[in-house]
C-alpha positions in Angstrom: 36.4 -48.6 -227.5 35.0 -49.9 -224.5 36.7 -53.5 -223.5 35.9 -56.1 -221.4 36.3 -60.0 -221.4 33.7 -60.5 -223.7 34.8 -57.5 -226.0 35.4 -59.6 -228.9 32.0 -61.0 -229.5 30.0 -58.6 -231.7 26.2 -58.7 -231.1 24.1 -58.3 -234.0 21.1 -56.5 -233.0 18.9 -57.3 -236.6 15.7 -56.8 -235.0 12.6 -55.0 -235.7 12.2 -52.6 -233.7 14.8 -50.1 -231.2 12.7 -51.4 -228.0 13.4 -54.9 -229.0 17.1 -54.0 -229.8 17.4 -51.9 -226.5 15.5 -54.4 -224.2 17.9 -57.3 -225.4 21.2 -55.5 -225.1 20.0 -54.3 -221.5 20.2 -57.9 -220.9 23.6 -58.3 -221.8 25.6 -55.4 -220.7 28.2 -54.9 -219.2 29.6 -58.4 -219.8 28.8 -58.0 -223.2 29.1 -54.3 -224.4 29.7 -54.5 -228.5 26.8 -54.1 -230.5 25.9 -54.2 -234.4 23.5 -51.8 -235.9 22.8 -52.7 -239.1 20.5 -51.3 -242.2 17.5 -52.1 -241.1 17.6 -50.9 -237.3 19.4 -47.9 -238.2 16.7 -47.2 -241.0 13.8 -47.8 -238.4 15.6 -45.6 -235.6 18.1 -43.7 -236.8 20.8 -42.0 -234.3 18.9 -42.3 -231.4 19.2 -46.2 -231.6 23.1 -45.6 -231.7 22.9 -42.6 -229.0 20.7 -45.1 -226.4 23.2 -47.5 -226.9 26.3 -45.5 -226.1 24.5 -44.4 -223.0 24.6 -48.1 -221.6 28.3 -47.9 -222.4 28.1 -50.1 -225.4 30.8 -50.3 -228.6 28.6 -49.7 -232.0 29.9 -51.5 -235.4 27.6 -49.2 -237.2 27.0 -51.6 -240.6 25.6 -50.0 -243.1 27.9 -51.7 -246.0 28.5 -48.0 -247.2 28.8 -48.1 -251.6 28.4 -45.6 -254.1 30.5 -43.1 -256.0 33.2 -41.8 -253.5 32.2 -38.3 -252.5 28.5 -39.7 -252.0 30.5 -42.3 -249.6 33.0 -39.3 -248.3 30.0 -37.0 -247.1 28.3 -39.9 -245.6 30.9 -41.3 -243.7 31.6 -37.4 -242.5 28.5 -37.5 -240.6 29.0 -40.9 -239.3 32.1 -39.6 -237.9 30.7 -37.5 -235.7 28.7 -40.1 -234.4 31.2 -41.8 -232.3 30.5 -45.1 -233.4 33.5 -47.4 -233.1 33.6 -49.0 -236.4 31.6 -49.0 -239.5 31.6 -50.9 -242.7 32.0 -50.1 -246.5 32.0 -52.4 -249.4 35.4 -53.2 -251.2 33.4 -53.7 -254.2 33.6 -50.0 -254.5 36.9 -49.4 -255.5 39.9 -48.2 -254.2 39.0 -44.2 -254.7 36.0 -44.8 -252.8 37.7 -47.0 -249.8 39.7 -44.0 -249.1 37.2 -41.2 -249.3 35.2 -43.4 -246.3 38.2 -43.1 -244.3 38.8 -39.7 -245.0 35.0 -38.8 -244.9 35.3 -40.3 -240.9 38.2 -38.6 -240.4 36.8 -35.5 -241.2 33.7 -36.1 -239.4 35.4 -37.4 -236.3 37.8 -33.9 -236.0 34.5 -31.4 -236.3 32.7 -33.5 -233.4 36.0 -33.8 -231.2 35.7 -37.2 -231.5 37.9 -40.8 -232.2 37.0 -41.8 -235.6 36.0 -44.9 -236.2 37.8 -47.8 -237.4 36.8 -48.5 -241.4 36.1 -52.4 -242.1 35.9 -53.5 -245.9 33.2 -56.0 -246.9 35.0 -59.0 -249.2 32.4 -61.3 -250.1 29.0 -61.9 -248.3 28.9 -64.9 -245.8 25.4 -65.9 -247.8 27.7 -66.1 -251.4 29.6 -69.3 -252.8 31.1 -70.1 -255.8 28.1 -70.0 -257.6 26.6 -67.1 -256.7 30.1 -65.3 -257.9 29.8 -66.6 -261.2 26.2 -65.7 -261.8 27.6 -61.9 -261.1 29.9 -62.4 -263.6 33.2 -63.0 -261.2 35.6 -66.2 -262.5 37.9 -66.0 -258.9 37.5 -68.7 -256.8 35.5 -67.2 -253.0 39.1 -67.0 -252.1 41.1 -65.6 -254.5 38.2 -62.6 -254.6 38.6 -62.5 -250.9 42.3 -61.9 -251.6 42.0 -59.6 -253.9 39.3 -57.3 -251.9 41.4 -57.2 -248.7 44.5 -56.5 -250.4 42.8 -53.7 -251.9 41.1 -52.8 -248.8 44.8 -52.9 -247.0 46.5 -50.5 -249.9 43.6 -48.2 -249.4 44.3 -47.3 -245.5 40.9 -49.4 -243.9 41.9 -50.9 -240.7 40.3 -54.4 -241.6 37.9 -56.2 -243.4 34.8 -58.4 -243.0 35.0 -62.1 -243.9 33.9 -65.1 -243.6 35.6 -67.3 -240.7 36.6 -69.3 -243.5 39.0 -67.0 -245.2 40.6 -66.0 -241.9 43.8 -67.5 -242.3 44.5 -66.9 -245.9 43.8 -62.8 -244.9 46.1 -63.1 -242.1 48.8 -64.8 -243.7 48.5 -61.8 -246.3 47.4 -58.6 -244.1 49.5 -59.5 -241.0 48.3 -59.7 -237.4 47.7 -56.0 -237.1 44.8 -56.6 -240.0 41.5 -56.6 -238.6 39.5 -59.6 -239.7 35.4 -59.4 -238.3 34.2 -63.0 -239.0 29.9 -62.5 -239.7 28.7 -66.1 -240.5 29.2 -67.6 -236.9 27.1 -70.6 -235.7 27.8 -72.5 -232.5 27.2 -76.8 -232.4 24.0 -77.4 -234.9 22.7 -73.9 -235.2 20.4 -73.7 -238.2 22.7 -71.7 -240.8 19.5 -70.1 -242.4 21.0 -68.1 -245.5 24.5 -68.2 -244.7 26.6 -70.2 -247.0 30.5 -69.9 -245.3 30.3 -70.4 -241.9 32.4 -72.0 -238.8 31.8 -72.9 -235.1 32.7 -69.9 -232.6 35.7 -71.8 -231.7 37.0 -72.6 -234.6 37.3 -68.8 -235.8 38.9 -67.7 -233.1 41.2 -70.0 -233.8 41.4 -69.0 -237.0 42.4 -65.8 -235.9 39.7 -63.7 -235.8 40.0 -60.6 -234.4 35.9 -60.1 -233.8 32.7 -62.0 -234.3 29.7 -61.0 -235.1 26.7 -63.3 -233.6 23.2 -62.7 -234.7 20.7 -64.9 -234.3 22.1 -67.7 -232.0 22.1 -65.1 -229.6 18.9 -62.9 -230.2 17.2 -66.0 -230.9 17.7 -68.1 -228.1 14.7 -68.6 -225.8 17.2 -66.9 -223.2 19.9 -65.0 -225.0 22.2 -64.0 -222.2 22.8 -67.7 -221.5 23.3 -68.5 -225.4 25.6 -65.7 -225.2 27.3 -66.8 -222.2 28.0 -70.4 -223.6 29.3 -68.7 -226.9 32.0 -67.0 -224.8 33.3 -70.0 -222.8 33.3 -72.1 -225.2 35.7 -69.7 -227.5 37.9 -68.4 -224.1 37.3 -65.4 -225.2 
């Protein structure tokens, strides 16, 4: 994974279109040089978008919130290993048979293309659920107790982290340990409109937390000059 000083801010590049995608991270590299490709760029552009990327020396969190049965999850995540992506994401919800056939599925991948495989992430609870939501799917925890539960799951099974909200950062790290990577979605600096996220935190205030990565979205692809946004967002973390 490529590192600089800005290497633990994650750029969420949820726009329409790869030439969108491409023309704002060519903005931003090198000083920032991690990237999120998520469902709906990945369905628009497929490998390319991820290939284009690498070739500006970016980090991909390829997050594709991976969940079905566990060999449909185990051949997928093969072929993702031989990407070379960095990281990619699977939903804890899936169980602990499936948790383990993603990392083995990268694994496997990985070794056939001569590559690193990519460090597995485990989606807890969605930054745009509460309390409420939880219920209406039928789930009595408290956000987190569930968030608990999911990352010791996610732990038992081998991932290398999880994805949570920056508000659940130090009741994972006080149960996962400091080698435990936490990626902290739900991120919005000063009086950022928090649109459909429900559990969120300043920038500052995650790290912290403890976070080990965030991922910023729309205060930074948003901004009327994203570099700068981005810019403030790393001074005023230290990061």
């Amino acid at each position: 994974m490529k590192t600089n000083s800005n290497s633990r801010i994650i750029v969420a590049l949820d726009l329409p279109t790869g030439k969108a995608a491409l023309d704002l991270a060519a903005t931003l590299v090198p000083e920032f040089n991690f990237f999120k490709v998520g469902s709906s760029l990945f369905c628009a552009e497929g490998f390319p978008i991820i290939q284009s990327l690498q070739r500006m020396g970016a980090s991909i969190f390829l997050d594709l919130k991976l969940h079905d049965i566990p060999e449909q999850v185990r051949k997928t995540a093969s072929i993702i290993g031989a990407f070379g992506v960095d990281m990619i994401s699977v939903h804890c919800f899936g169980g602990d048979a499936m948790l383990r056939a993603a990392k083995e599925g990268v694994t496997e991948g990985a070794k056939r293309a001569n590559a690193k495989p990519p460090q597995v992430v485990g989606v807890t609870v969605l930054t745009s659920l509460d309390e409420s939501d939880l219920l209406a799917l039928g789930v009595k925890e408290s956000v987190e107790a569930e968030v608990s539960i999911l990352a010791g799951l996610a732990q038992a099974a081998g991932l290398d982290g999880v994805v949570a909200s920056p508000r659940e950062i130090e009741l994972i790290k006080r149960q996962a340990g400091n080698d435990f990577i936490i990626v902290t979605p739900g991120i919005r600096p000063g009086s950022a409109d928090t649109a459909d996220q429900k559990r969120v935190l300043s920038p500052s205030q995650a790290i912290d937390a403890g976070a080990t990565y965030l991922v910023v979205g729309r205060p930074i692809t948003a901004a009327a000059n994203p570099r700068s946004a981005a810019l403030k967002i790393a001074w005023e973390t230290g990061v």
